[in-house]
VEXDREN-2710 file (C-alpha; in Angstrom, 1 decimal):
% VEXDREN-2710
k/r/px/py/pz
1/UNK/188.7/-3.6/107.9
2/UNK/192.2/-3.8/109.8
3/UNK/192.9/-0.1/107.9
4/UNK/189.4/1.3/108.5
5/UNK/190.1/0.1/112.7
6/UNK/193.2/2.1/111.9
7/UNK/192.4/5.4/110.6
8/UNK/189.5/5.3/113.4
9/UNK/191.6/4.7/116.1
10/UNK/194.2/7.3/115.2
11/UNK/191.5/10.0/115.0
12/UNK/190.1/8.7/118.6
13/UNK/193.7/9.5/120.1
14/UNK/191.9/12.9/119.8
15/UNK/189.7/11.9/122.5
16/UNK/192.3/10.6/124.7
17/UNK/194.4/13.6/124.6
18/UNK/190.8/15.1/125.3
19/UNK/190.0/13.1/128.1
20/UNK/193.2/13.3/129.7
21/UNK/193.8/17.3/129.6
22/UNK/190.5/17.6/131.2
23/UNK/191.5/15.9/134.5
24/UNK/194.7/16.5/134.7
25/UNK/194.8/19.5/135.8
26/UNK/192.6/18.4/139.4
27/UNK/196.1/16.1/140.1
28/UNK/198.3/19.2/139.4
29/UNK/195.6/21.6/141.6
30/UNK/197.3/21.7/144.9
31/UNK/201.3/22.1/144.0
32/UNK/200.7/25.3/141.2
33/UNK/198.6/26.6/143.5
34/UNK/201.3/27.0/145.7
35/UNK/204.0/27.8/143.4
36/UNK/202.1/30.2/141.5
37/UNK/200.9/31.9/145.1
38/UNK/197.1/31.2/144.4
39/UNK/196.4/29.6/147.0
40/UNK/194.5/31.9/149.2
41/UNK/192.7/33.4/146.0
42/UNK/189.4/31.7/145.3
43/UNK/189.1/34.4/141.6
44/UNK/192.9/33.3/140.5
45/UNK/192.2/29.8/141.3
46/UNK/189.0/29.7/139.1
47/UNK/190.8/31.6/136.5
48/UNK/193.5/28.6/136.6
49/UNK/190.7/26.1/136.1
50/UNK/188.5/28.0/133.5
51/UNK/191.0/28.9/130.7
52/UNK/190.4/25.7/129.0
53/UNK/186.7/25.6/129.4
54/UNK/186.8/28.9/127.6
55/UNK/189.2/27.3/125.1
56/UNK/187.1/24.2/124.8
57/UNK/183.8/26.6/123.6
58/UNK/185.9/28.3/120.8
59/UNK/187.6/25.1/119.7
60/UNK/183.9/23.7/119.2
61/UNK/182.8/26.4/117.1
62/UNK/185.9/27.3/114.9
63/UNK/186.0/23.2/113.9
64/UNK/182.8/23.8/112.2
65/UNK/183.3/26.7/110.2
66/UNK/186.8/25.1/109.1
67/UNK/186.2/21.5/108.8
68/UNK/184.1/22.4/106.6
69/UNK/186.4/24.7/104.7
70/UNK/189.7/22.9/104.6
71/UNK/189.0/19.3/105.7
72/UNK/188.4/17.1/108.7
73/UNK/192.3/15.9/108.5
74/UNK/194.0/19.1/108.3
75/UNK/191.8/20.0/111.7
76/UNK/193.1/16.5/113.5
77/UNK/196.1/17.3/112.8
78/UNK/195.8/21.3/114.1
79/UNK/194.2/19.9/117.6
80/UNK/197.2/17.3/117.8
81/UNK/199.5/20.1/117.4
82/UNK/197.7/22.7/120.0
83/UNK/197.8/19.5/122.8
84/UNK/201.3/19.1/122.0
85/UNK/202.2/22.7/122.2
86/UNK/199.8/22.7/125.5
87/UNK/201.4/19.9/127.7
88/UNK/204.8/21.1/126.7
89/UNK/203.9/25.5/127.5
90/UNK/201.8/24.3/130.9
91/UNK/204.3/22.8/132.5
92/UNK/206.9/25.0/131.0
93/UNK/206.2/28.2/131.8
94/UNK/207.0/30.0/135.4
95/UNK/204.9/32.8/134.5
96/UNK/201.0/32.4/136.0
97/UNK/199.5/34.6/132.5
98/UNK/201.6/32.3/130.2
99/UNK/200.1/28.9/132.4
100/UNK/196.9/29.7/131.5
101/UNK/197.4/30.9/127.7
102/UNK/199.2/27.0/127.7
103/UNK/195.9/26.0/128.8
104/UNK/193.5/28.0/127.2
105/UNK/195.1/26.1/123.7
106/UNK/194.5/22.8/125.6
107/UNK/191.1/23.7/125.5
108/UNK/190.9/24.5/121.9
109/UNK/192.3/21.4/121.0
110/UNK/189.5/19.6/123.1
111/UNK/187.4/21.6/121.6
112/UNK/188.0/21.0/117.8
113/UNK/188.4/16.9/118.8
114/UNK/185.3/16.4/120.3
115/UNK/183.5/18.1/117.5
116/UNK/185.9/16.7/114.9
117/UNK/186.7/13.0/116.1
118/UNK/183.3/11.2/116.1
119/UNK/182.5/13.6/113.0
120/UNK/185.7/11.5/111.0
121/UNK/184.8/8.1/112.2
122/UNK/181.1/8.3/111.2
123/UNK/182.2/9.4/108.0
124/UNK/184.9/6.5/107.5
125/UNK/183.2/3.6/108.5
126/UNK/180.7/1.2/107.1
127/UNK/177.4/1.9/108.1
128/UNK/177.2/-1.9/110.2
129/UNK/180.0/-0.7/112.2
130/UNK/179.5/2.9/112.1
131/UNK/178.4/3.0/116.2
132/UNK/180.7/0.4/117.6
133/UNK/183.9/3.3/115.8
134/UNK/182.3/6.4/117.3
135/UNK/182.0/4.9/119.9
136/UNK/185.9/3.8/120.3
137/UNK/186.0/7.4/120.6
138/UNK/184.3/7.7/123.9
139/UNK/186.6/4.5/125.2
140/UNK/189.5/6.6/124.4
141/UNK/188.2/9.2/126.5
142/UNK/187.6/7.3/129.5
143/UNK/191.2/6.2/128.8
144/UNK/192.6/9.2/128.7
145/UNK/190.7/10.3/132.2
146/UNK/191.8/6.7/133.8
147/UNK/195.2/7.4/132.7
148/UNK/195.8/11.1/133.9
149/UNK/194.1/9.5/137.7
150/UNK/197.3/7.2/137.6
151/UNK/199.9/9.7/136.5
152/UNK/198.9/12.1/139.0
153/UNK/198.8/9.6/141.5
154/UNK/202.6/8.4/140.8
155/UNK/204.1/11.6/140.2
156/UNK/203.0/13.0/143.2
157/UNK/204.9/12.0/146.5
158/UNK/204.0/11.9/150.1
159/UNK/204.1/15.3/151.4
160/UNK/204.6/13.3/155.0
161/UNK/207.8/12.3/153.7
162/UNK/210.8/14.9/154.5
163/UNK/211.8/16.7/151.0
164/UNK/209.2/15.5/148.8
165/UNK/206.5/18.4/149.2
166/UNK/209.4/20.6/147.2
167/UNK/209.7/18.4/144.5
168/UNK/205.9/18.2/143.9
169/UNK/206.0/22.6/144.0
170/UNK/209.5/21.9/141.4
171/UNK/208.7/19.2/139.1
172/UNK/205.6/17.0/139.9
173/UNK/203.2/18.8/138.8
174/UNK/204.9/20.1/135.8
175/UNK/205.4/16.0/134.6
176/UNK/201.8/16.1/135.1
177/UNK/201.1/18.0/132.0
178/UNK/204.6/16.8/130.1
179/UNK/203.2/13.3/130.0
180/UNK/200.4/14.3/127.8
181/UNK/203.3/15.6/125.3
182/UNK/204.4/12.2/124.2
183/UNK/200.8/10.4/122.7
184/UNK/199.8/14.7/121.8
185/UNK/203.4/13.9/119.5
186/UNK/202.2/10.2/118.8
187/UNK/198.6/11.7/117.6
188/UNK/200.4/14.4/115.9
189/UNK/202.5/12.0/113.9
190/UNK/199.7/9.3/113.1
191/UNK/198.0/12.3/111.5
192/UNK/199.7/12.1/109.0
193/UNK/199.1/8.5/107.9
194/UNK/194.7/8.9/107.7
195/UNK/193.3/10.0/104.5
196/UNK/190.6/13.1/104.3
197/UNK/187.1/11.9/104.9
198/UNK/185.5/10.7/101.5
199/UNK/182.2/12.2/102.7
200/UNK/184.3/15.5/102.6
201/UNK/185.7/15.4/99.2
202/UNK/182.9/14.3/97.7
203/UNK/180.9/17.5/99.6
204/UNK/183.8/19.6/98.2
205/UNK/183.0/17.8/94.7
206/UNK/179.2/18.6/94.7
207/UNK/179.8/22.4/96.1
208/UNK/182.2/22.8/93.1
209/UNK/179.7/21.9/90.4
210/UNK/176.8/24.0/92.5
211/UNK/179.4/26.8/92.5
212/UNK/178.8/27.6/88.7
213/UNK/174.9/27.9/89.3
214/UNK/175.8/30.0/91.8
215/UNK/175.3/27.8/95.3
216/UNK/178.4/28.2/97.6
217/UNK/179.4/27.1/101.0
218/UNK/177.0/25.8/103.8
219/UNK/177.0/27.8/106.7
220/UNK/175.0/28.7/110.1
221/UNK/172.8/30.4/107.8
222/UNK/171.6/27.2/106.1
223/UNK/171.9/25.3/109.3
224/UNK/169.2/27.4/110.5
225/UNK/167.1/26.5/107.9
226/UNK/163.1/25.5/108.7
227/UNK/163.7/22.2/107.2
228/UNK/166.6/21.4/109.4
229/UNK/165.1/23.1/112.3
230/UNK/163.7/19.0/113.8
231/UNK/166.9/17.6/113.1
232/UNK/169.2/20.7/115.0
233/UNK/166.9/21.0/118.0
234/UNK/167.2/16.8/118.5
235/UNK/170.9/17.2/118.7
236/UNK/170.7/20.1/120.9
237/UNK/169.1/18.4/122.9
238/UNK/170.7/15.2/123.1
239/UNK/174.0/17.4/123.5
240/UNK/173.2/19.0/126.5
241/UNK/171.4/16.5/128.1
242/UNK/174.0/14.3/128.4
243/UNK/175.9/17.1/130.7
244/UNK/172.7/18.0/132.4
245/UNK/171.5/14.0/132.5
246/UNK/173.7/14.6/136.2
247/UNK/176.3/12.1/135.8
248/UNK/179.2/14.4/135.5
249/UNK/178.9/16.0/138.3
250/UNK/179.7/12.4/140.2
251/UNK/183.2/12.7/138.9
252/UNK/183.5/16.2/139.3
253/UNK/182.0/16.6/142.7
254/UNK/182.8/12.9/144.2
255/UNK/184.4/14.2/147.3
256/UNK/181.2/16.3/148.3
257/UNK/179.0/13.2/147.3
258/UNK/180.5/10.4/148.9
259/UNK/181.4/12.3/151.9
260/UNK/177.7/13.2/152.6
261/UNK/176.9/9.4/152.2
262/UNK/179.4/9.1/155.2
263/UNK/182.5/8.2/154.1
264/UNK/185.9/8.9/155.0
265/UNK/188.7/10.3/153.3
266/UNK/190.6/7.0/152.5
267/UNK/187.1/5.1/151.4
268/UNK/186.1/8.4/149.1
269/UNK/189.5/7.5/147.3
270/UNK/188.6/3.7/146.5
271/UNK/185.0/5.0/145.6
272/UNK/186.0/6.9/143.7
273/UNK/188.8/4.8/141.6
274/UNK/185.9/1.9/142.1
275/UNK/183.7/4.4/139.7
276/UNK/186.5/4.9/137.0
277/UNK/186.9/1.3/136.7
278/UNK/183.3/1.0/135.9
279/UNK/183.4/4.1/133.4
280/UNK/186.0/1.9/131.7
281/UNK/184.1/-1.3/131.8
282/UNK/180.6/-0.4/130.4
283/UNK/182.0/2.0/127.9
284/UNK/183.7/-1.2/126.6
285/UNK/179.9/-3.3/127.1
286/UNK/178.8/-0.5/124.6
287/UNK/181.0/-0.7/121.7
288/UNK/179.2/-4.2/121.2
289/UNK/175.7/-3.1/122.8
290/UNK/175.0/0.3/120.4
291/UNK/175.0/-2.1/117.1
292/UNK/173.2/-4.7/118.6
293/UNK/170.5/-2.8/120.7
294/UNK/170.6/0.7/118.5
295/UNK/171.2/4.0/119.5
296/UNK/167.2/4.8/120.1
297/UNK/167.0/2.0/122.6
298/UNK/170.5/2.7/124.7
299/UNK/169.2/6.5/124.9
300/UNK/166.1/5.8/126.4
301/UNK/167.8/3.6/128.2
302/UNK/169.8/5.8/129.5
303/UNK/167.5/8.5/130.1
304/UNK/165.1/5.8/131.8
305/UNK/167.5/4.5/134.0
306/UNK/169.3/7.7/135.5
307/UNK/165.5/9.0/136.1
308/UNK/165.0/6.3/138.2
309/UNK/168.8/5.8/140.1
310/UNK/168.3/9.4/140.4
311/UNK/165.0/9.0/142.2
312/UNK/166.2/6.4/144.9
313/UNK/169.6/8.2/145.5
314/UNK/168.0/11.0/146.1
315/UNK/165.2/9.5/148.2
316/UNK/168.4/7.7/150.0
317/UNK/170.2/11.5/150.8
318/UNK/166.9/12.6/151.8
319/UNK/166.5/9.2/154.1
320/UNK/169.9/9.6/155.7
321/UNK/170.9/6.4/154.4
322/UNK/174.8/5.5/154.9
323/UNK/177.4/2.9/153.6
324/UNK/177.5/0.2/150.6
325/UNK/174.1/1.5/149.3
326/UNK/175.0/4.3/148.0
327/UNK/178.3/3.5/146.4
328/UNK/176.1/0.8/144.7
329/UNK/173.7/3.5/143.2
330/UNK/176.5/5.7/142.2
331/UNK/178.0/2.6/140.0
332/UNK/175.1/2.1/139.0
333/UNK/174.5/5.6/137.9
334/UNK/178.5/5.8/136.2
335/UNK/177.2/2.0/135.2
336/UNK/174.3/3.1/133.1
337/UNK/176.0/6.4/131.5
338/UNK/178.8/4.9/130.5
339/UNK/176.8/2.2/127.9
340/UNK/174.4/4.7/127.0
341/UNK/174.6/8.5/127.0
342/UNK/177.9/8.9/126.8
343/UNK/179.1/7.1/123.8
344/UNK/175.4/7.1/122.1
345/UNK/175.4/10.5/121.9
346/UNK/178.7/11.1/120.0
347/UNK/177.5/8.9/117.7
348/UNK/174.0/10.0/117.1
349/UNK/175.4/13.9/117.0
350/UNK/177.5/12.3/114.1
351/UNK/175.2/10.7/112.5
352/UNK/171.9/12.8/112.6
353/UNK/172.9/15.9/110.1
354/UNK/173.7/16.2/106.1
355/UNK/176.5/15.9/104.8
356/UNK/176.5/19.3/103.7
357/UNK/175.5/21.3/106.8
358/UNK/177.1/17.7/108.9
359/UNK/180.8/20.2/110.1
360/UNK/178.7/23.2/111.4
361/UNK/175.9/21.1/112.6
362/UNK/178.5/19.4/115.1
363/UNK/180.0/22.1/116.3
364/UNK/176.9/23.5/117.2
365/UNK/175.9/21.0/119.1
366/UNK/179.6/20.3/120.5
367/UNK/179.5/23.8/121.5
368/UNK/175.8/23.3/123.2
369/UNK/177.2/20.3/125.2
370/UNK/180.5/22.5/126.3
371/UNK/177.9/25.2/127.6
372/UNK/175.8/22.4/129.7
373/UNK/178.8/21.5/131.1
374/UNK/179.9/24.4/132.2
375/UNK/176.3/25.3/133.7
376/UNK/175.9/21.8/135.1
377/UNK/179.3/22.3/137.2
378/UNK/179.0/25.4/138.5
379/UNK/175.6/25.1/139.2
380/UNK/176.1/22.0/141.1
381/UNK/177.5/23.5/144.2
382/UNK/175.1/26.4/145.1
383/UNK/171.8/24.2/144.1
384/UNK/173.7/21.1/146.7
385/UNK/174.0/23.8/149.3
386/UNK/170.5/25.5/148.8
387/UNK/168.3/21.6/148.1
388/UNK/171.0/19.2/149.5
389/UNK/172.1/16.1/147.8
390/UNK/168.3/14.9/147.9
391/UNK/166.6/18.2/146.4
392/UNK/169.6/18.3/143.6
393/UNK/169.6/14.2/142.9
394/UNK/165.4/14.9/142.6
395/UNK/165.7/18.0/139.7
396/UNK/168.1/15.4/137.8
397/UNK/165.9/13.0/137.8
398/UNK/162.7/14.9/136.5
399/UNK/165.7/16.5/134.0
400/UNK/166.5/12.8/133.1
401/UNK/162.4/11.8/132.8
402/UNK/161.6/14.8/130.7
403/UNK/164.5/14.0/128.8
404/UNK/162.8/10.1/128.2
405/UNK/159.8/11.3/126.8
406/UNK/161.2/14.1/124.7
407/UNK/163.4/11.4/123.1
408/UNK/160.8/8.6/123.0
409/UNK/158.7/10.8/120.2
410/UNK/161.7/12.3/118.7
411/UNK/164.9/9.8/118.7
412/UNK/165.2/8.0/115.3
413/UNK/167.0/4.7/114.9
414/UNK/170.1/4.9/112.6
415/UNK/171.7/1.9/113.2
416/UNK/172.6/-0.3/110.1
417/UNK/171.8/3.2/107.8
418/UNK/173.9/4.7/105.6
419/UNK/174.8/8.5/106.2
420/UNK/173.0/9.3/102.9
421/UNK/169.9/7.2/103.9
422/UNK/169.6/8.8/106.9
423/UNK/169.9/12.4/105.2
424/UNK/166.8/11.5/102.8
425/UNK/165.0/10.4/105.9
426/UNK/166.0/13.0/108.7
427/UNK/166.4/16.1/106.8
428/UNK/163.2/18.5/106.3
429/UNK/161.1/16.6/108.6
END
C-alpha cells in the first residue's frame, strides 16, 4: 500500500504543478503588464492571460490520442518536462511573443495532467481505495493554487516602499513563475521511479492478439460508438458541469463578488484567503467522504446543495443584503464544491469508460470541461453586468437543479467496483 500511495502521489504532482500555473499568473498580472508595456491594452492583456487556456485545450486532446499510443508514463513524464520548460521560458524571456509561447506550453502540460493524472491513479489503485487516490489529485490541486496565493504574496513588495515597485517590474514577477521550476524538476525526476499502468499493458496485450484478426487501435471513431453513446454523454456532462455548476467563478471573480456584498478592499483580501482555506479543508473531508458515502451520493450532493446556496445568495444580491452573511454563503458554496464536485468528478471521469476507449474517452471529456471553463469565465462578466449578481447567482442555480435531476436518473455508483466490473456494467447501456 505504502508503494501504491507512492506512485499515486507522484503522478498527482501533475495536479499541483497544474493548480499552481493556473493562478500564478493573476500574482505576476500587474508587474509584466508594465514591463511588457501592456498595460493600457485590454486585446494584449487578454492575449497574456489566454495562451495557456488555449494550451490547456490541445494538451486535453493530444493526451488521449497518445496515452493511448505510447503509455500513461511516458505522457507524465512529457507534461513534467513542458512545466519545467514553462516556469523556466516565462520568467526568462524579455520578449512579450516568447512570454506567451512559455505559457502556451504551461497550458499543454495542464492540459495532458488533468486528463492523464486521475486517468493513472484509477488505474493503479485497488478498487476500495480507488476514490480516496483520485481524489489526492484534486488536493494537490488546491495545493498548488494555495501555494502560488502565498508565493505571489511574498515575492511581491510594497510598492509604498521607495525602490521596491522596480524590483517587482525586474525580478518579482519573474520568481513568480521560477518557483514552479523546482517541484516541475521534482515531478520530472519522480517520473521516473512509477511503473506504466497495468491497465495499459494489458490493453496493449489484448490489441496485439486482436491485431492478427485484424482489430487495431481504439479511437474517436469507436468512442463514438451507439453503445458508448450513455456512458460519453454522462461524462460530458459531469465535465462541464462542474465548470458551469458556478463555483469557479467565486475564485476567479472574488473581487467583483465580495465587493458588491460591500466590502472593502482589505476585508475582500481575508475573504478571499478565508475561501482558500476552506477549498483546502473539505477537499481533505473528501478523500475519506467519496469511499464512505460514494461518488453518486457526493454528486447529488453537490449538485443539490449549490442549487440551493445559489438560490439564497442570489435572493441575498437581489435583497441588498450586506456583511457576514454573505461570506458565510460563499464558504458555504467553496464548502460544498470542494467535497463534492470537484474531486468526485475526476474520479468518476476516471472511472466511468473501458479500458480500451478509457485514454480518448478522458480527453474528451477533459477537453469538454476546459471549454466550460473557458465559457463560464468569460461569460461571467457580461451576464453580472446585464442580470447582476442576483439574476447570474439565479441561472446557476437552475444550471445546478437541472444538473440534480439529470444525474439522479443517470449517475451510477462505482464505489467498491473494479474498473472491469464497471466496464461489463456501464458499457452498451
Amino acid at each position: 500500500m505504502r508503494n501504491i500511495f507512492f506512485i499515486c502521489l507522484v503522478s498527482s504532482m501533475g495536479g499541483l504543478l497544474f493548480g499552481y500555473d493556473w493562478v500564478v499568473i493573476g500574482g505576476a498580472k500587474p508587474f509584466y503588464e508594465l514591463y511588457f508595456g501592456i498595460s493600457g491594452s485590454p486585446l494584449l492583456q487578454g492575449v497574456a492571460m489566454s495562451t495557456a487556456l488555449i494550451g490547456c485545450l490541445i494538451g486535453a486532446m493530444l493526451a488521449g490520442a497518445s496515452a493511448d499510443r505510447y503509455g500513461r508514463k511516458p505522457l507524465l513524464t512529457v507534461a513534467a518536462i513542458l512545466f519545467t520548460a514553462s516556469a523556466v521560458g516565462t520568467g526568462l524571456f524579455n520578449d512579450f511573443t516568447l512570454f506567451n509561447i512559455s505559457r502556451f506550453v504551461g497550458g499543454v502540460g495542464i492540459g495532458v495532467a488533468s486528463a492523464l493524472s486521475p486517468m493513472y491513479i484509477a488505474e493503479v489503485s485497488p478498487a476500495e481505495i480507488r476514490g480516496r487516490m483520485v481524489s489526492l489529485n484534486q488536493m494537490t490541486i488546491v495545493i498548488g493554487i494555495l501555494a502560488a496565493q502565498v508565493v505571489n504574496m511574498l515575492l511581491a513588495r510594497d510598492t509604498s516602499v521607495a525602490g521596491n515597485q522596480a524590483w517587482n517590474l525586474a525580478w518579482g514577477w519573474r520568481w513568480m513563475f521560477w518557483a514552479e521550476a523546482f517541484p516541475a524538476a521534482l515531478f520530472l525526476f519522480m517520473s521516473f521511479f512509477i511503473p506504466e499502468s497495468p491497465v495499459y499493458l494489458r490493453m496493449k496485450r489484448n490489441e496485439a492478439e486482436q491485431s492478427q484478426h485484424g482489430a487495431g487501435e481504439a479511437g474517436l471513431r469507436e468512442l463514438l460508438h451507439p453503445r458508448y453513446k450513455r456512458v460519453l454523454l454522462l461524462g460530458l456532462v459531469i465535465a462541464v458541469f462542474q465548470q458551469w455548476c458556478g463555483t469557479n467563478v467565486i475564485f476567479n471573480y472574488a473581487q467583483e463578488i465580495f465587493e458588491g456584498a460591500g466590502f472593502d478592499v482589505d476585508d475582500m483580501f481575508i475573504n478571499i484567503v478565508i475561501t482558500g482555506i476552506a477549498n483546502v479543508l473539505f477537499t481533505i473531508v473528501a478523500l475519506y467522504t467519496i469511499e464512505r458515502w460514494g461518488r453518486r451520493t457526493l454528486m447529488l450532493l453537490g449538485a443539490g446543495g449549490l442549487g440551493l446556496i445559489y438560490l439564497t445568495l442570489g435572493t441575498c444580491y437581489f435583497l441588498e443584503v450586506k456583511g457576514i452573511m454573505m461570506v458565510v454563503l460563499v464558504v458555504a458554496a467553496i464548502s460544498i464544491y470542494a467535497m463534492t464536485l470537484g474531486p468526485v468528478t475526476w474520479t468518476l471521469l476516471a472511472e466511468l469508460f473501458p479500458n480500451r476507449i478509457r485514454g480518448i474517452a478522458m480527453a474528451t471529456c477533459t477537453f469538454a470541461l476546459w471549454v466550460g471553463c473557458c465559457t463560464l469565465t468569460f461569460s461571467f462578466p457580461s451576464m453580472n453586468a446585464a442580470l447582476g449578481s442576483s439574476g447570474t447567482f439565479w441561472i446557476y442555480s437552475t444550471i445546478c437543479i437541472a444538473a440534480f435531476v439529470f444525474l439522479l436518473g443517470r449517475c451510477p455508483e462505482t464505489k467498491g467496483k473494479s474498473l472491469e466490473q464497471l466496464e461489463e456494467e456501464l458499457a452498451g447501456k
